[in-house]
N, CA, C and O atoms as a CHARMM CRD file, in Angstrom:
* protein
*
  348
    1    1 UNK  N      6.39600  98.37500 -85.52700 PROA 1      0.00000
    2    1 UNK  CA     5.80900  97.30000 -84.75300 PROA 1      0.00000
    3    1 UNK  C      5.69500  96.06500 -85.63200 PROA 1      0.00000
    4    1 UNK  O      5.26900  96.15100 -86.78400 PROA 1      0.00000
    5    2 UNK  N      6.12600  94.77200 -85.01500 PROA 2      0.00000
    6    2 UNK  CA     5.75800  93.41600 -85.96600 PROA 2      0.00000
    7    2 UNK  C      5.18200  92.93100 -85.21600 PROA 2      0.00000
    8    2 UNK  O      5.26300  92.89600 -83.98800 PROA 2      0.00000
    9    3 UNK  N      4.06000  92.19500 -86.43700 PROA 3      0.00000
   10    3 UNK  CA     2.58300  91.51100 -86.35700 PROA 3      0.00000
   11    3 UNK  C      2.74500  89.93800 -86.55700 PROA 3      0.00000
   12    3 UNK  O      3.58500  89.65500 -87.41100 PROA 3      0.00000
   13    4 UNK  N      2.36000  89.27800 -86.18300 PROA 4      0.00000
   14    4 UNK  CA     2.58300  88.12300 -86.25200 PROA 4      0.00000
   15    4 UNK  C      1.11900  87.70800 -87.42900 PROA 4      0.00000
   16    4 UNK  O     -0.01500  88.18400 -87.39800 PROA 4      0.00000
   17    5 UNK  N      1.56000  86.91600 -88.15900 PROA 5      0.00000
   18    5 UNK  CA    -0.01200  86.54800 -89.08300 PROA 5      0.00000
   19    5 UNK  C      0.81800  85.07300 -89.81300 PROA 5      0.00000
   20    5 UNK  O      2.00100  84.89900 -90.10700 PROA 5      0.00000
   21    6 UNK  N     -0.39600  84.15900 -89.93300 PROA 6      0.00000
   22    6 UNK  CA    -0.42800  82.42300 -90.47100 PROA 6      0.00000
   23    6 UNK  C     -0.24300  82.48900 -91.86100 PROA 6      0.00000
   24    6 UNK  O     -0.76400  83.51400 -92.30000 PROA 6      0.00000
   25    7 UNK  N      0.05700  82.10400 -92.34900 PROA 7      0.00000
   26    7 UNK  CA     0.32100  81.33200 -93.61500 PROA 7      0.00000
   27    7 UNK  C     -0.73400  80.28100 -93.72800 PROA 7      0.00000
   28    7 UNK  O     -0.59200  79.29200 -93.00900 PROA 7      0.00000
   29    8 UNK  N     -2.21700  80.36700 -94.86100 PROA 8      0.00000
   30    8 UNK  CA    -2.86800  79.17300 -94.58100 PROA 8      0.00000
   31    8 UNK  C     -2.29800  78.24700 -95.80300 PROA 8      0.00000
   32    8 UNK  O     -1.36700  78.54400 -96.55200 PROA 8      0.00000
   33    9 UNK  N     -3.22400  76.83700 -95.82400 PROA 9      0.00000
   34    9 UNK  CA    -2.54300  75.73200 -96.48400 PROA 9      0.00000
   35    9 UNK  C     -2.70000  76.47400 -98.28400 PROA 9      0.00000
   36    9 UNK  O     -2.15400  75.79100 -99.15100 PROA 9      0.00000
   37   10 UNK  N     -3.16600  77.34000 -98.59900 PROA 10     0.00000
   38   10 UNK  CA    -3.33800  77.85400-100.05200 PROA 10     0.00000
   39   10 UNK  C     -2.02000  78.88100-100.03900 PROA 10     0.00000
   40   10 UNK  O     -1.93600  79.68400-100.96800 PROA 10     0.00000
   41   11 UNK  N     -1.37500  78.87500 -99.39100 PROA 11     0.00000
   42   11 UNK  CA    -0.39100  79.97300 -99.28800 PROA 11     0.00000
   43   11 UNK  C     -0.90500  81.33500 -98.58800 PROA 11     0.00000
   44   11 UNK  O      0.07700  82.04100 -98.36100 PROA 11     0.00000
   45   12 UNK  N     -2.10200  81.94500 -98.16800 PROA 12     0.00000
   46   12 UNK  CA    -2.69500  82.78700 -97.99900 PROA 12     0.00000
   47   12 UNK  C     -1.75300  83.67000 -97.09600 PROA 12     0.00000
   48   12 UNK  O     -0.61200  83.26300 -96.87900 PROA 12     0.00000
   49   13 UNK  N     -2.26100  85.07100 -96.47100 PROA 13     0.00000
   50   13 UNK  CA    -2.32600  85.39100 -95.47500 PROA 13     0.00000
   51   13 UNK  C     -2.63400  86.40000 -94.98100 PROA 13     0.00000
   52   13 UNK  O     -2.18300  87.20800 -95.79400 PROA 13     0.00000
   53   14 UNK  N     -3.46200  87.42000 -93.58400 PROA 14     0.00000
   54   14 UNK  CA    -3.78300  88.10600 -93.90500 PROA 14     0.00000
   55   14 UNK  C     -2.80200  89.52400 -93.62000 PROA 14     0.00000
   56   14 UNK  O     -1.64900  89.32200 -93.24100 PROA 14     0.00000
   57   15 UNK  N     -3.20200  90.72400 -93.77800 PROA 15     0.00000
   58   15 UNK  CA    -1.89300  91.58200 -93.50300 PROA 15     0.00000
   59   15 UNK  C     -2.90700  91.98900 -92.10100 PROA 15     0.00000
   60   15 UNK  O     -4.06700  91.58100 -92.13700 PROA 15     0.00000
   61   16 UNK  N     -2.44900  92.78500 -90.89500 PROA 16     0.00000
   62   16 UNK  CA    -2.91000  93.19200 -89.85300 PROA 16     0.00000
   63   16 UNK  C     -3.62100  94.53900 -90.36600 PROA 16     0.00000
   64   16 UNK  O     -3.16300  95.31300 -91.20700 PROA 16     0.00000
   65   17 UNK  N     -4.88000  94.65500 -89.65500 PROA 17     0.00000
   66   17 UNK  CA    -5.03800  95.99800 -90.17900 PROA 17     0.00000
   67   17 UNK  C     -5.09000  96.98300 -89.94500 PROA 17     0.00000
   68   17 UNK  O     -6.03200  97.65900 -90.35900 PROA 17     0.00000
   69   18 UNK  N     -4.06700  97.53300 -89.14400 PROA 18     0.00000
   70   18 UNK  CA    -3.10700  98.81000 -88.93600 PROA 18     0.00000
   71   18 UNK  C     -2.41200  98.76700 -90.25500 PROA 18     0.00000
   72   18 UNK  O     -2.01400  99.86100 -90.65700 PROA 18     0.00000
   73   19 UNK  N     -2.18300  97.72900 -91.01300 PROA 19     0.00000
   74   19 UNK  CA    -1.20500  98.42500 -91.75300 PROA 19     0.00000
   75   19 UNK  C     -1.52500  98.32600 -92.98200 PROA 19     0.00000
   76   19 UNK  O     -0.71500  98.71500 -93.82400 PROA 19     0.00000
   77   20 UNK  N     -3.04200  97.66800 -93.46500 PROA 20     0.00000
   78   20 UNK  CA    -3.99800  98.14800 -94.60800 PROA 20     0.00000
   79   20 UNK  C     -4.19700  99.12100 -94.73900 PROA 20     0.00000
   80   20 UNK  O     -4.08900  99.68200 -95.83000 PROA 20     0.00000
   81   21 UNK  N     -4.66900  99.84700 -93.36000 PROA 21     0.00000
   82   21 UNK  CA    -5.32000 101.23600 -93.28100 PROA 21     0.00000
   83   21 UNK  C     -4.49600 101.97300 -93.16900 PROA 21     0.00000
   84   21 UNK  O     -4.94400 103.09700 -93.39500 PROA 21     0.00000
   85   22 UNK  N     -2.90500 101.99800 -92.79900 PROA 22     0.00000
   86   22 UNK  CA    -2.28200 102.70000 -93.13400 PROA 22     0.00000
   87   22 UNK  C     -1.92600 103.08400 -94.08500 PROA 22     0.00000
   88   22 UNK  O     -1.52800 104.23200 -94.28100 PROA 22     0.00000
   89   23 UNK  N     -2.00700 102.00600 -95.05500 PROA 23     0.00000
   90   23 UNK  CA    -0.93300 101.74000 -96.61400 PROA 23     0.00000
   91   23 UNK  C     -2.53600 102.17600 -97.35800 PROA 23     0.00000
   92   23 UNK  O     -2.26400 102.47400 -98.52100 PROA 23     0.00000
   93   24 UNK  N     -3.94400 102.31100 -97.15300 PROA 24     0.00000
   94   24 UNK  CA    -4.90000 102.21700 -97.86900 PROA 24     0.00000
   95   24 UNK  C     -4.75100 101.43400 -98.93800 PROA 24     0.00000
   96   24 UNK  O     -4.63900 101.69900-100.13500 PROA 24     0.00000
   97   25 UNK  N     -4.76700 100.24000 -98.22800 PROA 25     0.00000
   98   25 UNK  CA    -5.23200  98.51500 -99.09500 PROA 25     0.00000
   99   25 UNK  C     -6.23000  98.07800 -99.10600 PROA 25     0.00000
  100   25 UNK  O     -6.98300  98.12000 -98.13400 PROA 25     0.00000
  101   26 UNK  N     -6.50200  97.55100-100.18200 PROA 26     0.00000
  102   26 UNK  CA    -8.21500  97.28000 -99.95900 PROA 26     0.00000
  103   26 UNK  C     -8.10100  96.02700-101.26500 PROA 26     0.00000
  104   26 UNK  O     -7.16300  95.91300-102.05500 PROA 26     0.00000
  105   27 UNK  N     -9.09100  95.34600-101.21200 PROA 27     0.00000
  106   27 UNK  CA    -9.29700  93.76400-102.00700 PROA 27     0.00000
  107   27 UNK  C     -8.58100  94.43300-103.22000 PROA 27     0.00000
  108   27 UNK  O     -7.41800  94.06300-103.37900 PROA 27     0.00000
  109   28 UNK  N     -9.12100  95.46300-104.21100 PROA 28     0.00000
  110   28 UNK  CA    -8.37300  95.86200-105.56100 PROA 28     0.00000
  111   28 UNK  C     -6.66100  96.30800-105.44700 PROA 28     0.00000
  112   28 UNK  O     -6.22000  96.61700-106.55400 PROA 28     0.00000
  113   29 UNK  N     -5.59600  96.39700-104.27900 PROA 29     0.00000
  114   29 UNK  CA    -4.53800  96.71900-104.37900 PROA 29     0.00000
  115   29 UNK  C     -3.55600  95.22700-104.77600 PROA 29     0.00000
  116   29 UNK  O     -3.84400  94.03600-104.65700 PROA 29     0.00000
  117   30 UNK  N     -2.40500  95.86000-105.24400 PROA 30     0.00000
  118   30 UNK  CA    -1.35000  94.96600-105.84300 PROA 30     0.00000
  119   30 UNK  C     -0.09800  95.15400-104.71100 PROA 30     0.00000
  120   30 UNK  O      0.32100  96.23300-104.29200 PROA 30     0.00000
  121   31 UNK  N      0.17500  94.38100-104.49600 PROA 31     0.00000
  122   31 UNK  CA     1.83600  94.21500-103.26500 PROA 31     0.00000
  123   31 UNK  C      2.93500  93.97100-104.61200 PROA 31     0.00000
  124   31 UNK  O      2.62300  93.10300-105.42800 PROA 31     0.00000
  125   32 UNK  N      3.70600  94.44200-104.73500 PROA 32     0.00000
  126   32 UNK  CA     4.77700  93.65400-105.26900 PROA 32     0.00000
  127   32 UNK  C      5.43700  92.81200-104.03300 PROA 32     0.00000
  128   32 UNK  O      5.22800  93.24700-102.90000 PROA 32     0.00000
  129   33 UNK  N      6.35500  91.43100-104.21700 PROA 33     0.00000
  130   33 UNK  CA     6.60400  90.91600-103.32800 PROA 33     0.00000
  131   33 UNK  C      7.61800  90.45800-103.64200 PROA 33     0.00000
  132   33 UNK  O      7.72700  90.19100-104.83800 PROA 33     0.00000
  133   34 UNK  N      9.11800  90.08500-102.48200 PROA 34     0.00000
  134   34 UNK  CA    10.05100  89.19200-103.34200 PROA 34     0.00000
  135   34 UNK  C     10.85100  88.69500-101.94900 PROA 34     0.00000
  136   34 UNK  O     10.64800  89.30100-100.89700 PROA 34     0.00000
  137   35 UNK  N     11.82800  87.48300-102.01400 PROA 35     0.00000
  138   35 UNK  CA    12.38000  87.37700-100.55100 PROA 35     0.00000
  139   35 UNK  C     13.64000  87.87900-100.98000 PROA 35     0.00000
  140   35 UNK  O     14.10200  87.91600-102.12100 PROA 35     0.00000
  141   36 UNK  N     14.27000  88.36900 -99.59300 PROA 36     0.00000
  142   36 UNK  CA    15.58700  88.60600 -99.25600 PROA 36     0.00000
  143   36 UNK  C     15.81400  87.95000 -98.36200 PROA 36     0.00000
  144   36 UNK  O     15.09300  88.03200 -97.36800 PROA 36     0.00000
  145   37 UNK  N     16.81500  87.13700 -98.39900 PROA 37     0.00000
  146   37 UNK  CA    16.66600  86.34400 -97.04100 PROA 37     0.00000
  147   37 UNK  C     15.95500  85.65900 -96.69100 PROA 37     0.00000
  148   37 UNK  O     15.17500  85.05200 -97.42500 PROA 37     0.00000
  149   38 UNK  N     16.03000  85.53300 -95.19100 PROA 38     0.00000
  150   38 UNK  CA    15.02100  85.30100 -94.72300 PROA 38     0.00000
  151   38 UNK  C     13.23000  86.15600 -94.75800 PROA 38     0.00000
  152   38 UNK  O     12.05700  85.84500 -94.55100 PROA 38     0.00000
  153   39 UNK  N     13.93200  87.18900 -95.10500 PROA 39     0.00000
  154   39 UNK  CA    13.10800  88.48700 -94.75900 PROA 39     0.00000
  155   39 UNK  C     12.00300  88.25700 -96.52700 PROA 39     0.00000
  156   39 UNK  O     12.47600  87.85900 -97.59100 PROA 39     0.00000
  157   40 UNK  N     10.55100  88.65500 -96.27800 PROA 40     0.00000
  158   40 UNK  CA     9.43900  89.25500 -97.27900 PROA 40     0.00000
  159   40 UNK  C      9.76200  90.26500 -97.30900 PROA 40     0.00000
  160   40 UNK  O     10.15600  90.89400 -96.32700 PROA 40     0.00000
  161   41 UNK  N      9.65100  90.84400 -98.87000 PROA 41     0.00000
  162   41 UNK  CA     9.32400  92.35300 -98.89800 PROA 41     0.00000
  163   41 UNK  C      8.21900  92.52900 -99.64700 PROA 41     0.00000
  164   41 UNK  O      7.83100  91.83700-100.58800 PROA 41     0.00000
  165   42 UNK  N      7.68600  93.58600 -99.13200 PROA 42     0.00000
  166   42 UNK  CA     6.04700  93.61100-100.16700 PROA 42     0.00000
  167   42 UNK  C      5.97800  95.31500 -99.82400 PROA 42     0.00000
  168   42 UNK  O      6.09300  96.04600 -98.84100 PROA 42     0.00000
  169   43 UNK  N      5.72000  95.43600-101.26400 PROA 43     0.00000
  170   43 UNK  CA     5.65600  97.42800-101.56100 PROA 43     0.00000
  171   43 UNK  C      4.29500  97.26800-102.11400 PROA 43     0.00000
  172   43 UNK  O      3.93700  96.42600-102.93800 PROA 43     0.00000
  173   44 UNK  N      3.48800  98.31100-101.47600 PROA 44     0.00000
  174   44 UNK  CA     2.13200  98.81300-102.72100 PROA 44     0.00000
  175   44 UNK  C      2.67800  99.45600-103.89000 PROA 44     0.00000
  176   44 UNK  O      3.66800 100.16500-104.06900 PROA 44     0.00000
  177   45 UNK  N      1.64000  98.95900-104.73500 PROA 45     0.00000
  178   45 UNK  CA     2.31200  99.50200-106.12400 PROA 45     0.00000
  179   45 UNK  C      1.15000 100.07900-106.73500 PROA 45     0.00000
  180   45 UNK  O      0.27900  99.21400-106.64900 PROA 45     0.00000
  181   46 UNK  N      0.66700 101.13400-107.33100 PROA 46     0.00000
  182   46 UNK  CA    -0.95400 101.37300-107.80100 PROA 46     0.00000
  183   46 UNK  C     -0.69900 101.08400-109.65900 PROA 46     0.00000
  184   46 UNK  O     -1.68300 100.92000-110.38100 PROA 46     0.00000
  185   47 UNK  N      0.45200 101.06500-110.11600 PROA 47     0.00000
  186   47 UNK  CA     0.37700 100.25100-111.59200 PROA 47     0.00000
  187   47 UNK  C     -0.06900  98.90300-112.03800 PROA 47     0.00000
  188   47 UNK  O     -0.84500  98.21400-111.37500 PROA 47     0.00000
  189   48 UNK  N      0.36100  98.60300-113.00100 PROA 48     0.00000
  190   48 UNK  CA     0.31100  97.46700-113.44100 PROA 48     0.00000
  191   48 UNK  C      1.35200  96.65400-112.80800 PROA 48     0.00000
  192   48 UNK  O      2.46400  97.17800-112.74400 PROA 48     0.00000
  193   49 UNK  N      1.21900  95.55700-112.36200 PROA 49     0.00000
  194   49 UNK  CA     2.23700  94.56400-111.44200 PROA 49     0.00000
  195   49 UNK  C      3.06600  94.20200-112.07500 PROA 49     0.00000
  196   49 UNK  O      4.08400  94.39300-111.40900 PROA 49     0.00000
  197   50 UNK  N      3.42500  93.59900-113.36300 PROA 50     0.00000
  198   50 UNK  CA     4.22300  93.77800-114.40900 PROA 50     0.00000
  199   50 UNK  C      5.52600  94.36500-114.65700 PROA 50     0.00000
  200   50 UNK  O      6.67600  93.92600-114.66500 PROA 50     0.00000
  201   51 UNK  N      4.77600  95.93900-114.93400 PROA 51     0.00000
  202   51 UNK  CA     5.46700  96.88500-115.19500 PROA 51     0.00000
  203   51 UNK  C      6.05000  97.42000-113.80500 PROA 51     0.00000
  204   51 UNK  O      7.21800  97.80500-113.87000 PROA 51     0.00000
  205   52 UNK  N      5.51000  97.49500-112.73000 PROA 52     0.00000
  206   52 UNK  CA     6.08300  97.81600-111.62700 PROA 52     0.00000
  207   52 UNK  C      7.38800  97.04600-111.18500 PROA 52     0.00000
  208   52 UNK  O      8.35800  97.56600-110.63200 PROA 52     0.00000
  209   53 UNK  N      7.22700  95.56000-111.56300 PROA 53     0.00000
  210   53 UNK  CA     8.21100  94.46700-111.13500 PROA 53     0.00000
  211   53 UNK  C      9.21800  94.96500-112.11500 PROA 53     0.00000
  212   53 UNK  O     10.19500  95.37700-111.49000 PROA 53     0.00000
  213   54 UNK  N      9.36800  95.09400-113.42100 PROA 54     0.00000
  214   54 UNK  CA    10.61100  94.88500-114.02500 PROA 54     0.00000
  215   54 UNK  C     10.90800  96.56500-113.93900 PROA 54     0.00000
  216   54 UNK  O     12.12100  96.77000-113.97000 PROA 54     0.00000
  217   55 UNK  N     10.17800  97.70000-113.84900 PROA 55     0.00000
  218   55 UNK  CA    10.85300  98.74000-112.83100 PROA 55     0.00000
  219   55 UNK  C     12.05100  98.70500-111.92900 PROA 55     0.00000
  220   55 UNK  O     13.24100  98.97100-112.09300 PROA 55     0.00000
  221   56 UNK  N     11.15300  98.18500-110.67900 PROA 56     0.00000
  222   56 UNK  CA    11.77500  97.95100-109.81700 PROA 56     0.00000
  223   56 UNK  C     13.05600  96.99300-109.83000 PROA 56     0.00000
  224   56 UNK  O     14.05600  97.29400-109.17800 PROA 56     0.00000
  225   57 UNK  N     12.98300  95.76400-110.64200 PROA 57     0.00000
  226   57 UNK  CA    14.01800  95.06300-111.01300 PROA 57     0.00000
  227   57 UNK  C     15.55600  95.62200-111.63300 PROA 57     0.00000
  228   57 UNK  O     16.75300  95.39000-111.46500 PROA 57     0.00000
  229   58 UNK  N     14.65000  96.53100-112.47500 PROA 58     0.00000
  230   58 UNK  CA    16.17000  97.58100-113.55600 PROA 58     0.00000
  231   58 UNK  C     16.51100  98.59400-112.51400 PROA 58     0.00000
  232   58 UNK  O     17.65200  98.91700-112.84500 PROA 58     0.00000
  233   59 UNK  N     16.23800  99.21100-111.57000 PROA 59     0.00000
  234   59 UNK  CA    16.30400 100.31500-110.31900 PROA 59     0.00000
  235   59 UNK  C     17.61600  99.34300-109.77700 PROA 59     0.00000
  236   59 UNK  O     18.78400  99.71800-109.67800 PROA 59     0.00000
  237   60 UNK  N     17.05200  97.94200-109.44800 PROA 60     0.00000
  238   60 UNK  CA    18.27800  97.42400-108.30300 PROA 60     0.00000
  239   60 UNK  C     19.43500  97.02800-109.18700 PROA 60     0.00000
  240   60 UNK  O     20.60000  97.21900-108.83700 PROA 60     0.00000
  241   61 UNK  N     19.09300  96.45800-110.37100 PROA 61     0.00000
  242   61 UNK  CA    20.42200  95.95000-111.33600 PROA 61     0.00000
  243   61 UNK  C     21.13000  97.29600-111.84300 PROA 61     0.00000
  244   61 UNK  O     22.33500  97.17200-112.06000 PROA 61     0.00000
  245   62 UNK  N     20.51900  98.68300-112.08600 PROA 62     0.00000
  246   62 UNK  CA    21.19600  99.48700-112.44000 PROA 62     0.00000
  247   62 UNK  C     22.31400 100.16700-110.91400 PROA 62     0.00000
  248   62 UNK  O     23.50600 100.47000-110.95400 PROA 62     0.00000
  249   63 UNK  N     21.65900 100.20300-110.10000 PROA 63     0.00000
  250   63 UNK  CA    22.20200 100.62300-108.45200 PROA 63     0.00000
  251   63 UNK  C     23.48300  99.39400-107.60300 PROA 63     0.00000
  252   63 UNK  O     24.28500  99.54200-106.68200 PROA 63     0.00000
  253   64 UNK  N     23.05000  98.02000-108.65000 PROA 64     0.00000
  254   64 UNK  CA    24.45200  96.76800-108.53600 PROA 64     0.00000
  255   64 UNK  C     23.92800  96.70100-106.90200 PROA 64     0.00000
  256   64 UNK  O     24.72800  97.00400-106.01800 PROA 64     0.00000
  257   65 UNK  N     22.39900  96.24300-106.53400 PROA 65     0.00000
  258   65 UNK  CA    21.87800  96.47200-104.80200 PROA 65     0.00000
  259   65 UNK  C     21.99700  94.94200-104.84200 PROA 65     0.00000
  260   65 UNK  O     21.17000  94.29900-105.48900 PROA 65     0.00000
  261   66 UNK  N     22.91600  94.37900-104.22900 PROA 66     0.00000
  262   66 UNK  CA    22.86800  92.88000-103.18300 PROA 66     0.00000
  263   66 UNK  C     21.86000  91.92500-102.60500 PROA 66     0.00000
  264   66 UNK  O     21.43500  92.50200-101.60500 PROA 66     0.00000
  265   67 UNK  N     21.38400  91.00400-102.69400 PROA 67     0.00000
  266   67 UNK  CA    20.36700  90.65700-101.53100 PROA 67     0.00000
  267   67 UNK  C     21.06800  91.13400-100.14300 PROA 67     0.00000
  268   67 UNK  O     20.52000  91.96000 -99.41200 PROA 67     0.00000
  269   68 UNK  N     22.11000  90.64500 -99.89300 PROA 68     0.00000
  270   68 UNK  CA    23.04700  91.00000 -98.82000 PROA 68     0.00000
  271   68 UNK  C     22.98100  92.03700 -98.62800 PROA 68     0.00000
  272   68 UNK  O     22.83500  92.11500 -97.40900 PROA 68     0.00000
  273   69 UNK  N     22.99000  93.08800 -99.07400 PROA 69     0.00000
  274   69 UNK  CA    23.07100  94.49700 -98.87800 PROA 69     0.00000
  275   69 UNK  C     21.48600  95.36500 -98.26100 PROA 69     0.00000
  276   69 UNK  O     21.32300  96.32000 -97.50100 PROA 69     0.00000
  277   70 UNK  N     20.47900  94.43500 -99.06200 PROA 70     0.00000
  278   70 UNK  CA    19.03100  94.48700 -98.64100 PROA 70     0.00000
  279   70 UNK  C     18.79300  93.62200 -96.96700 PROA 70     0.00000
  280   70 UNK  O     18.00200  93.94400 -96.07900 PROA 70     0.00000
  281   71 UNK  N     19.61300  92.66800 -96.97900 PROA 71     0.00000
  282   71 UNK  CA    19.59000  91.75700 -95.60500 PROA 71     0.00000
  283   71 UNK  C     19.67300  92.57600 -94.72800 PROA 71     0.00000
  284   71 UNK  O     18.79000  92.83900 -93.91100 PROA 71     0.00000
  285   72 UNK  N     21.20300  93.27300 -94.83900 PROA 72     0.00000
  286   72 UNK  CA    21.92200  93.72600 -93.81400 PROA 72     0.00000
  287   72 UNK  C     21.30500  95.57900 -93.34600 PROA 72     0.00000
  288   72 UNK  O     21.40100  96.19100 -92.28200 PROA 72     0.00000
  289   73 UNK  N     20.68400  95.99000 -94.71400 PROA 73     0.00000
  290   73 UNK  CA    19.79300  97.26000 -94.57500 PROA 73     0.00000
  291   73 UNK  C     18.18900  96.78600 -93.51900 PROA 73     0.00000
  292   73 UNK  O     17.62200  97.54700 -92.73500 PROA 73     0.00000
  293   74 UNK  N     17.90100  95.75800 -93.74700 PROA 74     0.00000
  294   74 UNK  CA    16.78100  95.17400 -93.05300 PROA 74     0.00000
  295   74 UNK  C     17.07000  95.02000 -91.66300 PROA 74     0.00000
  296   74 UNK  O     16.54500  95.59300 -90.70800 PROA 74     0.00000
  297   75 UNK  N     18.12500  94.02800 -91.68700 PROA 75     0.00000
  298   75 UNK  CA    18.16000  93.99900 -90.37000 PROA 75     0.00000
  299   75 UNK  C     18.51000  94.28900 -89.18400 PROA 75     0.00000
  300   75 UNK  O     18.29500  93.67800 -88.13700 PROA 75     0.00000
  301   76 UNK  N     19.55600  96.11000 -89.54500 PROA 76     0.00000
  302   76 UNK  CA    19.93000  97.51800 -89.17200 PROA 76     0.00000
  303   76 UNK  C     18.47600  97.92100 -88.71100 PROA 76     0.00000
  304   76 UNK  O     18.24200  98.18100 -87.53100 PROA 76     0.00000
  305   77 UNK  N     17.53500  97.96000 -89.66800 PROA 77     0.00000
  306   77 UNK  CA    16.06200  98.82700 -89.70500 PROA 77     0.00000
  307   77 UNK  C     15.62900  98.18800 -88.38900 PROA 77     0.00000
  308   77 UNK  O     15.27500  98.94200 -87.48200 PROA 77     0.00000
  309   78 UNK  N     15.62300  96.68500 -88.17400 PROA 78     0.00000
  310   78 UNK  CA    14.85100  96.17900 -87.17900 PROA 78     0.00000
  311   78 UNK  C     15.25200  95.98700 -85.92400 PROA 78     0.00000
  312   78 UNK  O     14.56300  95.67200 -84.95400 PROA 78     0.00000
  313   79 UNK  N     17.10700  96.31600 -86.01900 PROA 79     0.00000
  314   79 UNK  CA    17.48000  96.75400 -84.69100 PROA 79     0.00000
  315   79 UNK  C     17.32500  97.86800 -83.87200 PROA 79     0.00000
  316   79 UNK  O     17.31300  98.03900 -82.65300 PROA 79     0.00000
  317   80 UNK  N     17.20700  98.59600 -84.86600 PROA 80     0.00000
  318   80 UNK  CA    17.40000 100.42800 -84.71400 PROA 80     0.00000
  319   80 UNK  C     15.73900 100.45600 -83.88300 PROA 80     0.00000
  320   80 UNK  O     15.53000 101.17300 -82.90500 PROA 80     0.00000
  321   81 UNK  N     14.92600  99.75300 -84.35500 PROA 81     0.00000
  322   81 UNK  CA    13.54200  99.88600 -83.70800 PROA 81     0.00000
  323   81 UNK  C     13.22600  98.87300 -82.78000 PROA 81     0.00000
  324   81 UNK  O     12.07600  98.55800 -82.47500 PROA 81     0.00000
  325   82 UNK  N     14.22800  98.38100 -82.34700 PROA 82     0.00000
  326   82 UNK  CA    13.92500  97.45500 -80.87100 PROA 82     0.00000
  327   82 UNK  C     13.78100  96.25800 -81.40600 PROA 82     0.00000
  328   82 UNK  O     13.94300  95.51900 -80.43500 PROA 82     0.00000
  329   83 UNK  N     13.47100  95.22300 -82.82600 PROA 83     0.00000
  330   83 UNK  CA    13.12500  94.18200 -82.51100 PROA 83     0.00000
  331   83 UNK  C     14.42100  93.39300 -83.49200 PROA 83     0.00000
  332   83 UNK  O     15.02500  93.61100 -84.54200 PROA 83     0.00000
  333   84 UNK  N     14.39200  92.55100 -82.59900 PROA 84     0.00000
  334   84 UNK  CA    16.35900  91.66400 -83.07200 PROA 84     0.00000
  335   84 UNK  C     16.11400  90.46900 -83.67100 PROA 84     0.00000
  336   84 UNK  O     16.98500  89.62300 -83.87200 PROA 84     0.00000
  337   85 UNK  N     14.74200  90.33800 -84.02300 PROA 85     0.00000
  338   85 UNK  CA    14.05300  89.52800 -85.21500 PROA 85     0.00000
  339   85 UNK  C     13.84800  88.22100 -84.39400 PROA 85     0.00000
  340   85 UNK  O     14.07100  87.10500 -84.86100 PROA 85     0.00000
  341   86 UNK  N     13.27300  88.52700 -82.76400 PROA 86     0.00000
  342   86 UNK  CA    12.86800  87.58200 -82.08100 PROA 86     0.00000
  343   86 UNK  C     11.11300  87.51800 -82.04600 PROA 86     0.00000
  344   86 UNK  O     10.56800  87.01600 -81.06300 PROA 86     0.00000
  345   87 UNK  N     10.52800  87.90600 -82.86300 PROA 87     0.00000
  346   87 UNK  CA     9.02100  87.59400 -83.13700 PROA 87     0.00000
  347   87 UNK  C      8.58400  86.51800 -83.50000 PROA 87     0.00000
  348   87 UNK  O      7.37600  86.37400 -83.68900 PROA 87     0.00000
């Protein structure tokens, strides 16, 4: 399901919370975050944000993963579940 949520003038925003309480987020959790595209991605991470980022960074440079390849995996995901990224 996609949630619609504002962007305030500090950059803010909030996440819906179906999917705090799903992900068990709370004020002390860390998102890693990065764009593809058009598309946000944001993973919980319970490490250090840091160390999680350049993880995750050596995972995609060792795997040779595309933004394109992340686009086109995204936006498979959001057809396959009904929404054609008209939200």
């Amino acid at each position: 399901m996609a949630y619609l949520t504002k962007v305030t003038s500090k950059g803010q925003l909030t996440l819906p919370k179906e999917i705090r309480k799903v992900l068990a987020l709370n004020r002390n959790s860390y998102l890693a975050v990065d764009e593809v595209g058009e598309y946000i991605l944001m993973k919980k991470i319970s490490a250090n944000p840091d160390e999680i980022t350049d993880i995750f960074q050596e995972h995609v440079r060792e795997r040779k993963v595309t933004k394109e390849e992340l686009i086109k995996t995204l936006t498979d995901i959001r057809r396959k579940n009904g929404n054609k990224g008209n939200d």
